[in-house]
Every structure is written in C-alpha cells, then in structure tokens.
C-alpha positions in Angstrom: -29.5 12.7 1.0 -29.9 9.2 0.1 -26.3 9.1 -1.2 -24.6 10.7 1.2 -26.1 8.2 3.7 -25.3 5.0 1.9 -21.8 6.8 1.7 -21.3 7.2 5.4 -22.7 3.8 5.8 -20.0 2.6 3.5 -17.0 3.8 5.4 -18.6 2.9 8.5 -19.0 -0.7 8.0 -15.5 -0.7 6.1 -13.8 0.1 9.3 -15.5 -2.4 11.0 -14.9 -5.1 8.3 -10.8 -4.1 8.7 -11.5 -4.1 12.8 -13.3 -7.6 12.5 -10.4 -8.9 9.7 -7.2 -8.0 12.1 -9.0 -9.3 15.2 -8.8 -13.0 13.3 -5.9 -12.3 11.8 -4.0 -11.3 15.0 -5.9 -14.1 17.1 -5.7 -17.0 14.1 -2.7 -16.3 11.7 0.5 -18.5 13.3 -2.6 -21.2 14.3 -5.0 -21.6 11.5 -4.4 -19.1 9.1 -0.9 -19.3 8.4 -0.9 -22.9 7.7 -3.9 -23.2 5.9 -2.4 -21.0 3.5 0.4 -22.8 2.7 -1.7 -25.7 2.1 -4.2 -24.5 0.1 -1.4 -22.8 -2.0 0.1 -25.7 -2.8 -2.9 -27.2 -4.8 -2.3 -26.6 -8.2 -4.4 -24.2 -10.1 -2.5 -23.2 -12.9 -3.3 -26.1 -15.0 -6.8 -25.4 -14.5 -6.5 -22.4 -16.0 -3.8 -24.1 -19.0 -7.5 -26.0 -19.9 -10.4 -24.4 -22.6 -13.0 -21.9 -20.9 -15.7 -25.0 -21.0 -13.3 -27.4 -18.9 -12.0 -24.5 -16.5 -14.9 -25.1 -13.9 -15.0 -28.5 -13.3 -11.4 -28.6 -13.0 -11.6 -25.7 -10.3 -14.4 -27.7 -8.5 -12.0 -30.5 -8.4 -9.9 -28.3 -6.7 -11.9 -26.5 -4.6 -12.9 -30.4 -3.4 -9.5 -30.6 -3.0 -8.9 -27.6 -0.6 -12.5 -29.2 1.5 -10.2 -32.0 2.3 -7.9 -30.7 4.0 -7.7 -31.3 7.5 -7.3 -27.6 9.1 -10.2 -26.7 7.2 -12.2 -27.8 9.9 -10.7 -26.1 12.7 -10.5 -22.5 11.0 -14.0 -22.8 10.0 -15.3 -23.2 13.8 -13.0 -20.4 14.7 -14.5 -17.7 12.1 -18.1 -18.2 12.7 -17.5 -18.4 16.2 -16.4 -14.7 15.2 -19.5 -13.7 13.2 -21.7 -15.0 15.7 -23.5 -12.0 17.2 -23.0 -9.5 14.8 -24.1 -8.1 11.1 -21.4 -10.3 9.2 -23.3 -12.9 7.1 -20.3 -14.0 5.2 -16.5 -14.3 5.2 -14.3 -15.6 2.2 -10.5 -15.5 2.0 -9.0 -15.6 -1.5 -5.4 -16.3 -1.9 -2.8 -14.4 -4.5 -4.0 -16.5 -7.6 -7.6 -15.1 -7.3 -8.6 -18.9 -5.6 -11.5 -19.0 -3.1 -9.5 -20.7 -0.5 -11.8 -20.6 2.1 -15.5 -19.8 2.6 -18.4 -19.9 5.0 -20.3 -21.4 1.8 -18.2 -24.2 1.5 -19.7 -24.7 -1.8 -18.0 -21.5 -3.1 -14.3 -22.9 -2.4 -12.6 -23.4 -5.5 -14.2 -20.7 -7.5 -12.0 -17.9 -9.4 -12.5 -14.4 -8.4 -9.4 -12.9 -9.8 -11.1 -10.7 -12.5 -13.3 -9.4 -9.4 -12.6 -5.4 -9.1 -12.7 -5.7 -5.3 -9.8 -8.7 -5.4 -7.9 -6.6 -8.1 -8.1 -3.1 -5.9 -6.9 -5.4 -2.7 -4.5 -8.1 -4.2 -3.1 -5.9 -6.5 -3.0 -2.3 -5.2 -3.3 -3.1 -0.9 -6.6 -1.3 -1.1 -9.7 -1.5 1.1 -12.8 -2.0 -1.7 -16.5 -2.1 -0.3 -19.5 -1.9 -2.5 -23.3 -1.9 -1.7 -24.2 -3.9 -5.0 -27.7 -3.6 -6.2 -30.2 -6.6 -4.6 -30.5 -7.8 -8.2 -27.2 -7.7 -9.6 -26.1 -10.0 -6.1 -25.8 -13.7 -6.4 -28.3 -15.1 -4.3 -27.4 -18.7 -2.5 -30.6 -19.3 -0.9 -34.3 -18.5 -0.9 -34.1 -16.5 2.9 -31.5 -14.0 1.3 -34.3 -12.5 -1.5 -34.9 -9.4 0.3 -31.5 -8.6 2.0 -29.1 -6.0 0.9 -25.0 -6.4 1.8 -22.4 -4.5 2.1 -19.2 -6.3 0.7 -15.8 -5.3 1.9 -12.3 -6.9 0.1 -9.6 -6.1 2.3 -6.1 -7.0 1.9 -5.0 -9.6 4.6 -1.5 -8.6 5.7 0.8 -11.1 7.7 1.0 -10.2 11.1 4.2 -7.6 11.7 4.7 -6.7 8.2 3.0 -4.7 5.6 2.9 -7.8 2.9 -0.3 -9.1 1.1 -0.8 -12.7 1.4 -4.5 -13.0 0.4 -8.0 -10.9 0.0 -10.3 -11.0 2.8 -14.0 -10.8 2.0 -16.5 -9.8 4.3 -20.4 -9.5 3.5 -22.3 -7.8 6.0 -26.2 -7.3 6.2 -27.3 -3.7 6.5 -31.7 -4.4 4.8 -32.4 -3.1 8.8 -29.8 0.2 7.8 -30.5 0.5 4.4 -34.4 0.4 4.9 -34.1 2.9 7.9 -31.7 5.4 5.2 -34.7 4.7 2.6 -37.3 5.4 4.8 -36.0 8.9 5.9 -35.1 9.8 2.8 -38.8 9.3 2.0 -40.1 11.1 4.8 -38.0 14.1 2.9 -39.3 13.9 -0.1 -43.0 13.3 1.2 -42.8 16.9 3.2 -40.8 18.6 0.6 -43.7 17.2 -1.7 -46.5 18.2 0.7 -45.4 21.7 1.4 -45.0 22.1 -2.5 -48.4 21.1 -3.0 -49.7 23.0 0.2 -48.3 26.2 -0.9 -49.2 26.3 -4.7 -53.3 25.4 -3.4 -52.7 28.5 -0.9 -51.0 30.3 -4.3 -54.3 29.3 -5.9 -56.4 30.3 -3.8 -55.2 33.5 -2.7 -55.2 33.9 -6.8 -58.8 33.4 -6.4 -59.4 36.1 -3.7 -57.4 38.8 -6.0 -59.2 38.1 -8.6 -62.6 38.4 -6.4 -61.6 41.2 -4.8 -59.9 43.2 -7.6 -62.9 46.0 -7.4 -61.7 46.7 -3.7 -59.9 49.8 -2.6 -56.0 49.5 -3.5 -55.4 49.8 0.6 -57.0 46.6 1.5 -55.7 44.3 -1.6 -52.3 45.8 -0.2 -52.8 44.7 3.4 -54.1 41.0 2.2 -51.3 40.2 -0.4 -48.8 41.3 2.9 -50.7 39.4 5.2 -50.6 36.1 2.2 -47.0 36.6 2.1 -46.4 36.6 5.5 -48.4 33.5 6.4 -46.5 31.3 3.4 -43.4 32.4 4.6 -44.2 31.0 7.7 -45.2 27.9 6.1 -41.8 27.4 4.3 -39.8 28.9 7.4 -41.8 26.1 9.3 -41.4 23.3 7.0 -37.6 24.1 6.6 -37.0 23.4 9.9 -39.1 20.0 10.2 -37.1 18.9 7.8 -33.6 20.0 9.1 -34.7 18.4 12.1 -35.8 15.5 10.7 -32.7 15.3 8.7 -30.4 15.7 12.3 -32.3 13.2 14.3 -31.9 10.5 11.0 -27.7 11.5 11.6 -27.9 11.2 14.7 -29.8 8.1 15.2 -27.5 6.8 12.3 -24.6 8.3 13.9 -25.5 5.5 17.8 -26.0 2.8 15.6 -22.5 3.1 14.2 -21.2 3.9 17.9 -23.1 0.6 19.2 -21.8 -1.4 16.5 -18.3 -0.1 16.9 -18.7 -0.7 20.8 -19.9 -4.4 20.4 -16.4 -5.1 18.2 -14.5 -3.3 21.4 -15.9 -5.6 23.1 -15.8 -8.7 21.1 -11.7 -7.5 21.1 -11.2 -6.8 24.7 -13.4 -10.2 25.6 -10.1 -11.9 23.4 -7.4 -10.0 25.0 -8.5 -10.5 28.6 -9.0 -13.8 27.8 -5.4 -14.2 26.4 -3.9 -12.0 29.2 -5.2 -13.6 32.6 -3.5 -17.1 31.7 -0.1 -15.8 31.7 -0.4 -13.4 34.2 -1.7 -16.1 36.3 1.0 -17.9 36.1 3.7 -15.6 36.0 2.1 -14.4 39.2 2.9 -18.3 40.5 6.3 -18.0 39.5 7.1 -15.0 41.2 5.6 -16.2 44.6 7.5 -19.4 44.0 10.5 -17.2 43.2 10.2 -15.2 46.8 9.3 -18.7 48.9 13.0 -20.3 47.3 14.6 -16.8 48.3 13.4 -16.8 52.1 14.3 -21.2 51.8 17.6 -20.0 50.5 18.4 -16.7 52.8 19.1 -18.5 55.6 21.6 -21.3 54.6 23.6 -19.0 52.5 24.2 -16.8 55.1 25.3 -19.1 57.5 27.5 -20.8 54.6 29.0 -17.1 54.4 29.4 -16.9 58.1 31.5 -19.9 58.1 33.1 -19.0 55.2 34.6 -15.5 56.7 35.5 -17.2 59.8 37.4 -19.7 57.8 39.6 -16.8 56.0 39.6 -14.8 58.8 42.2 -17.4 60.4 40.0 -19.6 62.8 42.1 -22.4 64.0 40.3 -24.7 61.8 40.4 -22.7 59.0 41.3 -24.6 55.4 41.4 -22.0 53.2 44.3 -20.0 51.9 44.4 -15.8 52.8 45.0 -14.5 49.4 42.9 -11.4 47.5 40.7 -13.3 46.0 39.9 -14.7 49.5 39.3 -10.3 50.2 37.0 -10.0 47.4 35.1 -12.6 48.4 34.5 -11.3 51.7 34.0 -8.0 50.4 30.8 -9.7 48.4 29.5 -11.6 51.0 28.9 -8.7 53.8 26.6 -7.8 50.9 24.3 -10.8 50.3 21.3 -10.2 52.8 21.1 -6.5 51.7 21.1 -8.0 47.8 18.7 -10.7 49.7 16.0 -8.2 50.7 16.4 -6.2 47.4 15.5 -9.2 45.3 12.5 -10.0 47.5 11.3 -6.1 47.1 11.9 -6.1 43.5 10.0 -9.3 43.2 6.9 -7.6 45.4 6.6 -4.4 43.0 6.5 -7.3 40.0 3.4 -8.7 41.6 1.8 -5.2 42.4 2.2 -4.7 38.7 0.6 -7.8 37.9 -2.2 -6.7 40.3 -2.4 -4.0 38.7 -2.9 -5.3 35.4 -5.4 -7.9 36.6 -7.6 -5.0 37.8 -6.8 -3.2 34.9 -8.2 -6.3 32.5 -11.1 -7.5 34.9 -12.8 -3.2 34.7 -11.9 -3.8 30.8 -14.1 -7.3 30.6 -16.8 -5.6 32.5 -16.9 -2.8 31.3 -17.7 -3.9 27.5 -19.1 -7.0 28.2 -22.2 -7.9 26.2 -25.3 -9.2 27.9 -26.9 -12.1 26.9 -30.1 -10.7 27.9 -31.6 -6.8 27.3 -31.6 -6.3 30.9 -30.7 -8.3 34.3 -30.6 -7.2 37.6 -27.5 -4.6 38.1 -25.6 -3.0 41.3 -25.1 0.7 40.1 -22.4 1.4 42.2 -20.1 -1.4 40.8 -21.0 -0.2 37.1 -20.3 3.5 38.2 -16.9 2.1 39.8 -16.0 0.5 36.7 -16.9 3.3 34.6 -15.0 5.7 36.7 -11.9 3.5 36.7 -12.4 3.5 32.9 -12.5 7.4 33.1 -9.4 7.4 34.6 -7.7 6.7 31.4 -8.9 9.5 29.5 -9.3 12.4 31.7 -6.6 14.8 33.1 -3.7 14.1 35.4 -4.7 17.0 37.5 -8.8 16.0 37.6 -9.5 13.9 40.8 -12.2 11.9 40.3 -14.4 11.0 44.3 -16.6 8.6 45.1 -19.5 9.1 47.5 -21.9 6.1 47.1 -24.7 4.7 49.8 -26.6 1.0 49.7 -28.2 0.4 46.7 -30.7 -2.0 45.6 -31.0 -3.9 42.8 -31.7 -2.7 39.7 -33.1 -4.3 36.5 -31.5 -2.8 33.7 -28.9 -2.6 30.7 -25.6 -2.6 32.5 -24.0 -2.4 29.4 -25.8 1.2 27.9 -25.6 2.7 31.2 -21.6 2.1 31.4 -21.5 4.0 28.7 -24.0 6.8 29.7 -22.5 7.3 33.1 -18.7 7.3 31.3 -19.9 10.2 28.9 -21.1 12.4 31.6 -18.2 11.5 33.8 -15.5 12.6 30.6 -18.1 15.7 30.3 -17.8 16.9 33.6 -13.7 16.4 33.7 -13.6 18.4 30.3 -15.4 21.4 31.8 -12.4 21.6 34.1 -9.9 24.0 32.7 -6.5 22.7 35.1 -7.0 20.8 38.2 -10.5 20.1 39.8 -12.5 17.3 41.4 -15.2 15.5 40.0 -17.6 13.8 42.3 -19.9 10.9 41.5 -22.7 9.8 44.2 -25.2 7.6 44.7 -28.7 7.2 47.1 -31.7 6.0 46.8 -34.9 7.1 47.6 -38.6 5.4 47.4 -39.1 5.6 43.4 -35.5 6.0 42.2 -32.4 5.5 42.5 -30.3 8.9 41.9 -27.1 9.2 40.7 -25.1 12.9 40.9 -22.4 13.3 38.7 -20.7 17.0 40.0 -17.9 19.1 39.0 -15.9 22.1 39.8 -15.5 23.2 36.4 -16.6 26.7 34.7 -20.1 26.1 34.4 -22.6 26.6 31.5 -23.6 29.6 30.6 -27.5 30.2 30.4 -27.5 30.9 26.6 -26.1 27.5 26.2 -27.6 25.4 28.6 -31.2 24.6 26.3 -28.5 23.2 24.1 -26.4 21.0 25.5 -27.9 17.8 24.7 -29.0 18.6 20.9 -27.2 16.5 18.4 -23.7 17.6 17.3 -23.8 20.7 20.0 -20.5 21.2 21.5 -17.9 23.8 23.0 -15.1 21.8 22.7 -11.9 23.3 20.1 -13.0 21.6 16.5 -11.6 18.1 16.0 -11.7 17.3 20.0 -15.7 16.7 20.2 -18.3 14.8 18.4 -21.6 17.0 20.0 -22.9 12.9 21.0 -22.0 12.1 24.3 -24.5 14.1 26.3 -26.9 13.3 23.6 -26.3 9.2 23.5 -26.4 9.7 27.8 -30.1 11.1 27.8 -31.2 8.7 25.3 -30.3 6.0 27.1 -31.3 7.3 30.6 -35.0 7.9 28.8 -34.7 4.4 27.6 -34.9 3.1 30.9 -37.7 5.3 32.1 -35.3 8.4 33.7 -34.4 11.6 33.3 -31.5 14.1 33.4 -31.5 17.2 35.4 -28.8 19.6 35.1 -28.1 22.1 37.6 -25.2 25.1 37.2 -23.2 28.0 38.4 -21.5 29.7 36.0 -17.6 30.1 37.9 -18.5 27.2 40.2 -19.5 24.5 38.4 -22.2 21.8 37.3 -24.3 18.9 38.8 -25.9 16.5 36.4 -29.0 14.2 38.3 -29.8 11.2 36.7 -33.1 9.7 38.2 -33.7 6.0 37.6 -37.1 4.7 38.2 -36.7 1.2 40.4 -39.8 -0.6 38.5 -39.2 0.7 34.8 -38.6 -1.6 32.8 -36.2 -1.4 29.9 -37.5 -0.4 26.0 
C-alpha cells in the first residue's frame, strides 16, 4: 500500500513540477532565460574537464564563480523564487547540455557537474521526465533545518518555447515530509489493525480451544451448536475488520486524492494570476486605440463628405468646375456615393471589436477571481458574487442547451474561504447540469434566514434514484460513462461545506429533478 502511494505521489508531483517548469519557461524564456543561457554557455568548461580528477573541482568552482558574475543572474534569480514562493518547491536548478549547474537557488551549487546524474542523463539525453523520492540518507543535505525533510526530485527537459528541442535539464526539489508522513502513517494504521485482528482472533482460536477441550464430555448436539456459534462470531470479526480497513484505505485516497486537487488548483491559479496579468495591459490599450480609432472617423466623416460633395458637383459640370469629364472621373463618383455607408460600417465594425474586448475583460476578471489565492484562511465574502463567478465559470463547461438562472436576495457578509467554496459551489453546479440528459435549466438561489445563509442549487434533470441516493457523496461513487467522472466532486463539496460549519441536504424526484441545500452558519467560523 505504501508503494503504491509514494507511486501516485510521484506522478502527481511530476506533473506539477512540468506545470510549474513551462509556466517560467513560457513567462521567462525570450527575457531571462534565453539569454542567460547563451551566456553561461559560453564559459568554457571543457578544459576543466581536459585537467586530472584532483584539479577538476576547483577549476569548476572557478567557473561556477564565473557564471555568479554575470549580470542577468540577478534578475532571473528574483524571478524564480518569486515563483516558488507559496508553494512545496524548495529548490530549482537548471543544468545546461554539458551537464553544468548553470543556475541554482543555492548559489553555492553553480558550477558543479551533474552530467553522470541518471535524472540529467534520462532528460538531456533521452527528453524524458525523471523524478525520484531518494532515501533521507542517501540526499545531500545543505543545511542543518533540512535533517528531517524528505524531497521529491524531478529532472525535466527544458524545451525552447515553440519547438520540441532540449536546451537544458530543469531540476525541481519539492518537499513532500507533510505527504510522505501522512502515506506512512496510514499505511501504519493498516498494519496495526491487520496485526490486532490477527492477534484478536488467534486468543479467541485459543480460547474457544480451551472450551472444546473443557467441554469435550458434552453431548455431540451442544459442542455442534458452540463451534457454529464460534464460527459465526469470528467471521463477523474478519467481515468487520475487512471493512475498517477498506474504509480506512478509501478515505487515505481520497484525502490523498484533495490534496493533489488543491495543489493542482493553487498552480491554476498561480497561471491564470500571470495570464490575466499579461492580458489586461494590452487589452487596455488596444481598447484606447480603438475609441481613438472611432473619435478620428466621426472627426473625419464630415469633411470628407463635404470634399465628395464638391467634388461631384465639380464633374458634374458646375460652372466653376476644373476638372476634366472622363471615366475615371465616373468611377470616382461611383465610389464616393459609397463613403458614408463604408463610414458607418467601419464605426460598427470598430463597436463589435470593443464588445469583444469587453468580453474578454470579463472573461479574465471571473478567471482572477475565481482562483485567486487568499492571503488569509478566511475574510469576509459576498456569496452571491462568488456564486456569480462560479456560475459564469460553469458556463464554460456545461452544455449549450443547459440554461443556467439566477435567483439571489440581500446577503450579508460572510466570513469564510472564498476560495474552497468557489470550488464547492462550481462542483455542484457542473453536477446538476450533468444530470440533464438534453436541454434543461439549472437554477441557483440565495436567502438568508436568522442562523444561515442558504444556498439552493436546482435542476430539472432525471433525478436520483433512491438506491443510489445514500451514495452519492462516498468517495469515487459515480454514474457518469467510465473515463468522464472522478466520483470527487460531490465528495470535495460536502467536505468543504462541513469545514465551515454547514451541511448539504439533498432533496429529489426521480423524472423531475434534484435540489441540493447548502446551509451556511453566519457565526462559524472556518477549520
């Protein structure tokens, strides 16, 4: 079990060391990255490695003193652990083509040679994603406050941006002691049932030994009726502690199973926090331009139509016409009887440019709110905009032909974690629109009462089915085809409405459809 879980955690934290490694990438390459590169490349290292194994290392420290110096060093070093700051990355290396530490949040550690590393082999030389989970004593410890940590090390192979070619090894170290102590700790739990019901059932074995033995002058009939009644009540016992442990074993996946959720949310947002930031200077001032653009068209309307007036007058044989009849003269007339319509066509296609950029505005602002991360655990919250933004999140992922309605009332203020209930309220909107089979409405209101604030979430789907319903927010439970459902999002919903003191009531109509009640406590405060 143990295995299988450092496994999973693995491939988990792999992904999000490739996630976190194309976000700077992407965001650094043609600024810091790229150029960096081409300077640290051009610090000769192959004589180093011309010298005896004795003088190889201080010649590499001279060059990795070398590599220090450089100016841009500086700058890409604020930008990456500006990066790691916030999350489980403890350390980020980048090693060029040669094997050379070119850069590294140890500075210390520039210069070094890592090319007979397996992880810098696998990615330099094969374009392959390595990650290990190294034993804690086989790590190279830098510093006394890293004794009892255990890291998961990634090398990934650091494409330029647009193509599919290696130019270096990125190395990521990432501490998972919290995970890895949570993975131990279950997978003692395990062993200390399996161990105790072993031990339980071979004293009860002794026992009821005992009691034959005791008993063996008693008529056949009753030594008949206590050996069934003995095999009856230890196959109770194992029956019973086979399903503490299953459970035990699906509430340590699915526990395991948020934490990878909320670390993969947390780089969403880290991402979309970029992007939005990127995109609302240039739409900013392309929306300038194109006002600008429609103000010179109305300044320009008018004079060029009265130059066209004059103009046809002039052809048309006024007496103080100057200009020659010929078919040019035609053609030109021909074109300017069109100018106002051409006029008013520019300014309309000029008005649907800034609807768009309206549109994408709104589109970025619900994006940077809704995966925003709070500085604090809670603050005080308006439900109804966090429903609004979770509902125009919605609209991205549900069905054309699902019609999602909005009912809400005045709402107080409520202190909680905006951030987990976006996501609680977006589950059990995508929920409701999947139990629609075609078109349907789904209808999300709001009120408030003297203890709680109550949110309904209601479709007009096929309902639930009473041999289902007890199940519907157990771990991995799900109706959806295979492939199209994790079993998690009605789960990961009443988790976190719990977590702020509330519950979930589900009410249904098989044929008619289902309301989901989420009551909200105004005075809980958040776990």
């Amino acid at each position: 079990m143990e295995e299988v879980a450092r496994r999973n955690l693995l491939n988990s934290q792999e992904s999000a060391h490739v996630n976190l490694m194309r976000l700077l990438v992407h965001a650094l390459w043609t600024s810091h990255f790229e150029p960096f590169l081409a300077q640290a490349q051009g610090i000769d290292i192959d004589r180093c490695r011309a010298l005896s194994v004795d003088a190889q290392p201080a010649c590499l420290a001279m060059q990795g003193n070398a590599i220090r110096a450089l100016p841009s060093l500086v700058a890409l070093d604020t930008e990456v652990r500006a990066a790691m700051r916030g999350s489980s990355v403890f350390r980020v290396k980048v090693h060029d083509l040669r094997g050379i530490t070119i850069y590294s949040t140890e500075l210390a550690q520039i210069g070094s040679d890592t090319s007979t590393s397996a992880g810098w082999i696998g990615a330099a030389r094969h374009g392959k994603a390595v990650s290990e989970l190294p034993v804690r004593d086989a790590l190279r410890i830098s510093s006394v406050a890293e004794d009892t940590r255990e890291f998961i090390i990634s090398h990934l192979p650091m494409a330029k941006p647009g193509t599919d070619r290696v130019v270096g090894v990125f190395e990521v170290h990432a501490d998972a002691t919290v995970l890895m102590r949570q993975i131990r700790a279950a997978s003692q739990v395990f062993q200390n049932a399996t161990d105790d019901n072993l031990q339980r059932a071979t004293r009860q074995a002794h026992d009821a030994q005992e009691q034959v033995e005791r008993s063996g002058r008693i008529q056949f009939v009753v030594v008949a009726s206590l050996l069934a009644m003995l095999y009856v009540l230890l196959l109770a016992i194992v029956r019973r502690s086979q399903d503490v442990i299953h459970q035990q074993a699906r509430e340590s996946q699915a526990h395991q199973q948020r934490l990878v959720q909320t670390e993969k949310l947390a780089t969403l947002g880290q991402m979309v926090v970029s992007v939005a930031h990127q995109l609302k200077t240039p739409l900013a001032f392309s929306k300038s331009n194109v006002f600008t653009a429609i103000r010179s068209l109305d300044n320009m309307a008018d004079p060029i139509e009265r130059s066209a007036y004059r103009f046809k007058r002039e052809v048309a044989g006024d007496q103080d016409a100057t200009v020659p009849h010929d078919l040019h003269d035609l053609q030109l007339i021909s074109a300017i009887d069109k100018i106002p319509d051409e006029l008013q066509t520019a300014r309309e296609m000029l008005g649907d440019v800034l609807i768009g950029m309206d549109q994408m505005s709104e589109l970025v602002n619900h994006l940077h709110s809704f995966t925003r991360l709070d500085k604090a655990k809670t603050a005080s919250v308006h439900l109804n905009h966090t429903l609004a933004t979770a509902m125009y999140i919605a609209k991205s992922v549900i069905p054309g032909k699902v019609r999602l309605v909005e009912a809400f009332e005045d709402l107080p203020a409520l202190e909680c974690n905006g951030s987990q209930l976006n996501q609680a309220f977006l589950n059990l909107i995508v929920n409701a629109a999947q139990a629609i089979r075609g078109s349907g409405t789904v209808t999300v209101s709001t009120r408030c009462d003297r203890e709680h604030i109550v949110v309904c979430v209601v479709d007009t789907g096929s309902g639930i089915p009473n041999h289902t319903l007890p199940h519907i927010f157990d771990p991995y439970f799900t109706t959806q085809p295979p492939g199209e459902g994790a079993g998690l999002g009605l789960t990961i919903a009443k988790s976190i409405v719990a977590d702020h003191g509330g519950q979930i009531v589900v009410d249904t109509v098989v044929g008619v459809g289902s309301r989901f009640k989420v009551y909200l406590p105004l005075r809980a405060a958040n776990k």
